[in-house]
DOSEKE-782633 format. One record per residue: residue in one letter; y, z, x of N, C-alpha, C, O in turn. Coordinates in steps of 0.2 Angstrom, whole numbers, plus 5000, padded with zeros to 4 digits. Atoms other than C-alpha are relative to their C-alpha. Last residue first. Layout:
AYZXYZXYZXYZX...
***
This chain:
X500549965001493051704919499249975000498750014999X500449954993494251594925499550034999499150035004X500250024992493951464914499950025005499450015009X500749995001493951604897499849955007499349975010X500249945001495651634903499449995002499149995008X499850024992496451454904499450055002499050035005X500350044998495751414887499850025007499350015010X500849985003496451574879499549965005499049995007X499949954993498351514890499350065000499150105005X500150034994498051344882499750075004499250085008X500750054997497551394866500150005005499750045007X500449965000499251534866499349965000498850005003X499949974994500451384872499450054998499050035002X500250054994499851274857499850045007499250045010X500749974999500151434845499549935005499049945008X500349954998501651454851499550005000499150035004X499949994995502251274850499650075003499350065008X500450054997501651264832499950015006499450055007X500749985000502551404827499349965002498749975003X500249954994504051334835499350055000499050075004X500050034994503851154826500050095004499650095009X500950034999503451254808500149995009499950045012X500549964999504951374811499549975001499149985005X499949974993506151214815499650075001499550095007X500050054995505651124799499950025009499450005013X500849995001505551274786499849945007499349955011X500549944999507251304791499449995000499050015005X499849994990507951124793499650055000499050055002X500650044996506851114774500349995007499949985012X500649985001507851254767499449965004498949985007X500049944996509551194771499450035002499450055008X500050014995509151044762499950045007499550045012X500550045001508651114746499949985008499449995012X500449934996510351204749499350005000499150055002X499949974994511151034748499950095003500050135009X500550084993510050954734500150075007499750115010X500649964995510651164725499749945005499449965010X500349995007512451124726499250025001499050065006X500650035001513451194740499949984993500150004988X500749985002515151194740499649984999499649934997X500750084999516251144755499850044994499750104996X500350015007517851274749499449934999499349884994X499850045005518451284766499749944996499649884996X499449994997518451464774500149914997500749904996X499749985000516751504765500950005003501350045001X500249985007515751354760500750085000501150084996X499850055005516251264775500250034996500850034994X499350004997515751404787500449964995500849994992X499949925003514051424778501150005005501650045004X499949995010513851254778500350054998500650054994X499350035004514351234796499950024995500350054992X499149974996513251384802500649964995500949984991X499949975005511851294793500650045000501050054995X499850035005512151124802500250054996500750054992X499350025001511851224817500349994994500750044992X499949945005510051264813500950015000501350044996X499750025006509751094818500450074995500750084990X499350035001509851124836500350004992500950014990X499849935004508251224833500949995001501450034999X500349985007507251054835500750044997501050034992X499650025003507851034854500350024993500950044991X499449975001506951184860500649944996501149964992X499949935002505251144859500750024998500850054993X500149985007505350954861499950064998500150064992X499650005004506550964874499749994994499950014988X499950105003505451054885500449974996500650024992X500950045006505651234889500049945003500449915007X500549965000506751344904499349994995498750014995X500449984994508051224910499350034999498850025003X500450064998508451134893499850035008499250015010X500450015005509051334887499449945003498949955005X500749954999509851374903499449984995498849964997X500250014991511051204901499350065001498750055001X500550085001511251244881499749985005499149975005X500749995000511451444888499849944996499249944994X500749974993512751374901499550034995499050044998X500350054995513551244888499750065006499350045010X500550065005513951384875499649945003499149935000X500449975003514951514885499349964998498749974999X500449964992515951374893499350054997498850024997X500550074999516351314873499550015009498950005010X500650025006516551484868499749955003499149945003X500349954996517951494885499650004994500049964994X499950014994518951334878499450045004499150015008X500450074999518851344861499850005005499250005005X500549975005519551534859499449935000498849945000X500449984997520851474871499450024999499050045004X500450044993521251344861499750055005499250035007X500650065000521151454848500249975004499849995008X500549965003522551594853499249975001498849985005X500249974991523651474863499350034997498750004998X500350074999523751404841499750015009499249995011X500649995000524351594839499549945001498949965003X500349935002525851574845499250005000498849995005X499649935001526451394850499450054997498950034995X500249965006525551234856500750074999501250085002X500149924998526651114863499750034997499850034991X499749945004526150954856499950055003499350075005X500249954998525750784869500350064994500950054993X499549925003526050614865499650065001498950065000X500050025006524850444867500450084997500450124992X499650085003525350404886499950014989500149964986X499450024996525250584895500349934996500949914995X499349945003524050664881500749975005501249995003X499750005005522850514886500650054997501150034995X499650064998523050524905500149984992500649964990X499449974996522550714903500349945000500949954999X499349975007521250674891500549985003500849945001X499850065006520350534905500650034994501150004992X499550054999520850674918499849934996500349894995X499249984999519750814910500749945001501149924997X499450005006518350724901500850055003501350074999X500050075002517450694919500450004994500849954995X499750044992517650864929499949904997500049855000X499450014998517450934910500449975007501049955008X499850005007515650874907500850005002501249955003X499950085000515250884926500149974992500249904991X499350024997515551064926499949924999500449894996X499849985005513951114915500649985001501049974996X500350065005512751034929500550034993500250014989X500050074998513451134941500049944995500349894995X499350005001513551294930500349925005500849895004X499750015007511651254927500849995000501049954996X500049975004511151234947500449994993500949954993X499549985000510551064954500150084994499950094988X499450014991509150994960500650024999500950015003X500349984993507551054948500550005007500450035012X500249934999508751054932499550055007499450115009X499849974996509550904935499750085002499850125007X500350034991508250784927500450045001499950095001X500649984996508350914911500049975007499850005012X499849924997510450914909499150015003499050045009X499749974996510150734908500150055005500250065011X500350034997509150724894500150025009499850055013X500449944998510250844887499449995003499150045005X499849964994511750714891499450054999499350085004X500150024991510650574883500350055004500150055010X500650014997510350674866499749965008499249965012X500149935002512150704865499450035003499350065008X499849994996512450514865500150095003500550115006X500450044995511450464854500250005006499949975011X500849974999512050614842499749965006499449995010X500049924997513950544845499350045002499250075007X499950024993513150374840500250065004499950085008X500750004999512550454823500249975010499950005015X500549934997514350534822499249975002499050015006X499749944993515250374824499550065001499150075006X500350014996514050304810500350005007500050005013X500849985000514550404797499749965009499449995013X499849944994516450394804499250024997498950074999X499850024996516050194796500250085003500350085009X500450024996515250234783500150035006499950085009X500050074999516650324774499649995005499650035009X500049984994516250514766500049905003499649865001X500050064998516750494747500149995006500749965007X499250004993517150674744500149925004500649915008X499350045003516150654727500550015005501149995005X499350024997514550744732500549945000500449885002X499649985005513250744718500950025003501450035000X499750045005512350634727500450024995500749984991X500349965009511950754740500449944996501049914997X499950065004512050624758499950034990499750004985X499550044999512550744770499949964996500549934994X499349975001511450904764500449955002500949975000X499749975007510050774762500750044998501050034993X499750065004510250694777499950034992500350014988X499450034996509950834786500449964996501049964995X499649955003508550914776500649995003500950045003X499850025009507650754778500550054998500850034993X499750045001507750784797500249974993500849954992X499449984997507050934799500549954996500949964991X499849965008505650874788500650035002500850074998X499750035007505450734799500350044996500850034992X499550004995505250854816500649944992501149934990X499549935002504050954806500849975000501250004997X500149985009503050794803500550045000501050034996X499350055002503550734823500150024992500750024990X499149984996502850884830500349954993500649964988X499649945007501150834819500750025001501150034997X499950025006500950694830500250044994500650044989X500650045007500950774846500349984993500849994991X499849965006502550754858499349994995499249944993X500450015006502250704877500250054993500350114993X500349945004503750714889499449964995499449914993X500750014999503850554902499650064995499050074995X500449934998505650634907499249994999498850035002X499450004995506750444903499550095003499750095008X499950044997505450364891500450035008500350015014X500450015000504950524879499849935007499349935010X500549974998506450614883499349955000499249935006X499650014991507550474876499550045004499150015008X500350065001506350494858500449985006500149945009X500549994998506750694861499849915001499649905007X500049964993508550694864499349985001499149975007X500050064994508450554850500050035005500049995010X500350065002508050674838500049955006499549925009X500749974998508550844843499849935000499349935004X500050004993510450734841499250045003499050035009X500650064998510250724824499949995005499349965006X500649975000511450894824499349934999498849954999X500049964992512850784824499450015002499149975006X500150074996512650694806499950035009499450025013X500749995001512450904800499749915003499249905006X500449974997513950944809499249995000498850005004X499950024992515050804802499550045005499250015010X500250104999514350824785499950005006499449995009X501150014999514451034788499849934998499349924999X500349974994516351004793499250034999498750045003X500049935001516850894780499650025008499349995012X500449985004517550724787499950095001500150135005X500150045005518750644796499750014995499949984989X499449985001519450804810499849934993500349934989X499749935003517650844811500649984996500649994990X500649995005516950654815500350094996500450104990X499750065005518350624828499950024991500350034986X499349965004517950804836500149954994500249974989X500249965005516150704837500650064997500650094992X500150035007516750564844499850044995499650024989X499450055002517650644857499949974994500349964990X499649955002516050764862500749974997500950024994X500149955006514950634862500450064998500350094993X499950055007516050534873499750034995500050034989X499350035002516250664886500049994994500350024989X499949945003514350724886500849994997500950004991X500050005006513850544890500250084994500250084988X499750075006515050524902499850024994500250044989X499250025003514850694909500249954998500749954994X499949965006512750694909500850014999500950004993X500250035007512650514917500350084993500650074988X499350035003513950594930499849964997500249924995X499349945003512650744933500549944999501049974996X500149995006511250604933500650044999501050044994X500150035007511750514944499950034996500150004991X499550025004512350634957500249974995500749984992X500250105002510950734960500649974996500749994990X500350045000511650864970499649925000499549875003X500950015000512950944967499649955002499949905004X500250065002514950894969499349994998499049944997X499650025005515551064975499849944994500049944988X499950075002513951104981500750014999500850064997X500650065004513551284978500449985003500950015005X500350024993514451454988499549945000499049935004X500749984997514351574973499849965007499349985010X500149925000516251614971499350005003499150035008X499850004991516551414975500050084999500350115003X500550054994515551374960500250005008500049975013X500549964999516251524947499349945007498749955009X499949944997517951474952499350025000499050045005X499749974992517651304948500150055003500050045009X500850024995516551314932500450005006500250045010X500549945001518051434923499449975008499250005013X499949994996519251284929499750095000499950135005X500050014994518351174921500250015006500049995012X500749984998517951264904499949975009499449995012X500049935002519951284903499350025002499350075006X499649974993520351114909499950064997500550084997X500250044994519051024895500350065007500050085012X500849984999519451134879499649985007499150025010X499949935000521351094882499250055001499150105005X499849964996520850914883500250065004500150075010X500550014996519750884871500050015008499650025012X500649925000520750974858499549985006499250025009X499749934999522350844865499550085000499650135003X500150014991521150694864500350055005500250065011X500650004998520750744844500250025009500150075012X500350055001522650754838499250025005499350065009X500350044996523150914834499649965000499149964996X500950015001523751004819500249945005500749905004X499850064998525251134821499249964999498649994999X500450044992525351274811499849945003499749904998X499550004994526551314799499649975004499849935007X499350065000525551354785500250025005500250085007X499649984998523651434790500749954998500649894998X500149935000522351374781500350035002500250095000X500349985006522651184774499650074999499250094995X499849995006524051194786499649994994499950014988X499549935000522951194801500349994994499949964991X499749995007521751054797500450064998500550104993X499950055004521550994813500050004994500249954991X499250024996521751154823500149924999500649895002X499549965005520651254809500649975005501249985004X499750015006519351124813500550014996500749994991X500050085002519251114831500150004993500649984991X499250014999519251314829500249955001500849954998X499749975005517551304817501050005004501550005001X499850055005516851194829500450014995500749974993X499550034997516951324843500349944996500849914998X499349965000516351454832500549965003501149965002X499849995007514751324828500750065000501150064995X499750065003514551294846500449984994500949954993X499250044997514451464849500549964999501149974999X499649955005512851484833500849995006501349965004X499950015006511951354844500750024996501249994995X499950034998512051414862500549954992501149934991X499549994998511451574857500649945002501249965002X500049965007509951504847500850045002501250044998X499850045004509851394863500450004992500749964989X499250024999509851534874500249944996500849944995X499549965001508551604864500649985003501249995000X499850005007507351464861500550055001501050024998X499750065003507351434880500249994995500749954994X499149984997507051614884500549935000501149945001X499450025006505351594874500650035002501050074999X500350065002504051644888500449954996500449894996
***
């Protein structure tokens, strides 16, 4: 009954290892010396023709579609998945990596307020309370006032559109989920940001990787695969107001990534915050359960 929470919570924590190598391959000399630091459209690249030719072989192995189904929406979900994933490397290689992740993670948000127009979902009113207080613990850990990193608007509001764009490809991911299989719908992200990088890396320069940098990309590359079939299973198996929400527990990942591999420290605002995503996405899924269990009480006592 809860197999959407789980792939999601797997889906999550991924993202967060695959964020963590995006960061260590744009700030490679501030943790490894010598190593080389990549510009954005090269990580998006390499990330892209790796996850692309995973979803190819596993789509002419099972005998699908090449091109699936519903084609609008799967090349609404690769554009939009594209550009949010390009502006949100941006936002990494600019800013700290739990800022950047916890502006990201806004994306439950507008997934669900696009859901409500574009899927027809209904959300009760109290949802949205839990869904505030998620919320405030977000902008809290990004906006602590006793942070002095002097975070620049302007890639603040990259990442918020990064989120608006995040929240339309999972949008997305649900229209296709009745007409097309998940690794279908997982492919058309790299079947659309492959040849845009590719033509960027041909005209704005290209870095051979060396040694261990093969290492992490490929470490990006097959994570981030992993990571988009249980976000795709995830939005297959609930609603987006159920599973969204638990998006946010990313943020936590960064912090705690941050904090140990580079020196984000917390204060208490910003563990303050941590504490209200948690309390945020427990209220919202203990709500949900006990929703599903009236219903399924109600359903009962009708037959009988």
């Amino acid at each position: 009954m809860y197999k959407g929470v789980l792939y999601l919570l797997a889906a999550t924590f991924t993202f967060s290892l695959v964020n963590l190598g995006v960061k260590l391959l744009s700030h490679a000399n501030d943790v490894i010396p010598g190593m080389q630091e990549y510009p954005v459209h090269e990580l998006v690249f390499f990330r892209s023709i790796i996850s692309l030719s995973i979803c190819l072989t596993i789509v002419k192995m099972r005998g699908l579609p090449l091109f699936g189904n519903n084609h609008t929406w799967l090349v609404i979900r690769g554009i939009s998945g594209a550009t949010a994933l390009f502006l949100f490397f941006m936002t990494i290689q600019n800013m700290p990596l739990a800022v950047a992740t916890t502006v990201q993670y806004l994306s439950p948000v507008f997934t669900i307020i696009l859901a409500i127009f574009l899927l027809k979902e209904t959300v009760k009113p109290v949802q949205w309370l839990f869904f505030l207080i998620s919320l405030a613990g977000v902008f809290i850990i990004g906006y602590d006032p006793a942070d002095e990193r002097g975070i620049s608007i302007g890639w603040l509001i990259l990442g918020l559109i990064s989120a608006l764009f995040s929240g339309l490809a999972y949008n997305a991911i649900m229209r296709c989920r009745n007409t097309d299989a998940p690794i279908t719908v997982v492919m058309y992200f790299p079947l659309v940001s492959t040849p845009v990088t590719l033509v960027m890396c041909l005209s704005m320069g290209f870095i051979m990787p060396q040694g261990i940098e093969w290492v992490l990309l490929l470490f990006i590359g097959i994570l981030t695969q992993i990571a988009q079939v249980c976000m795709t299973r995830a939005f297959n198996a609930d609603t987006a107001s159920t599973v969204a929400p638990l998006k946010y527990l990313g943020s936590v990942y960064a912090a705690l990534m941050g904090f140990f591999l580079f020196d984000e420290t917390l204060g208490l605002i910003s563990s303050l915050g941590i504490c209200l995503i948690i309390a945020g996405v427990l209220l919202n899924t203990w709500f949900k359960k006990r929703k599903v269990a009236v219903a399924e009480m109600s359903t009962g006592k009708n037959l009988n």
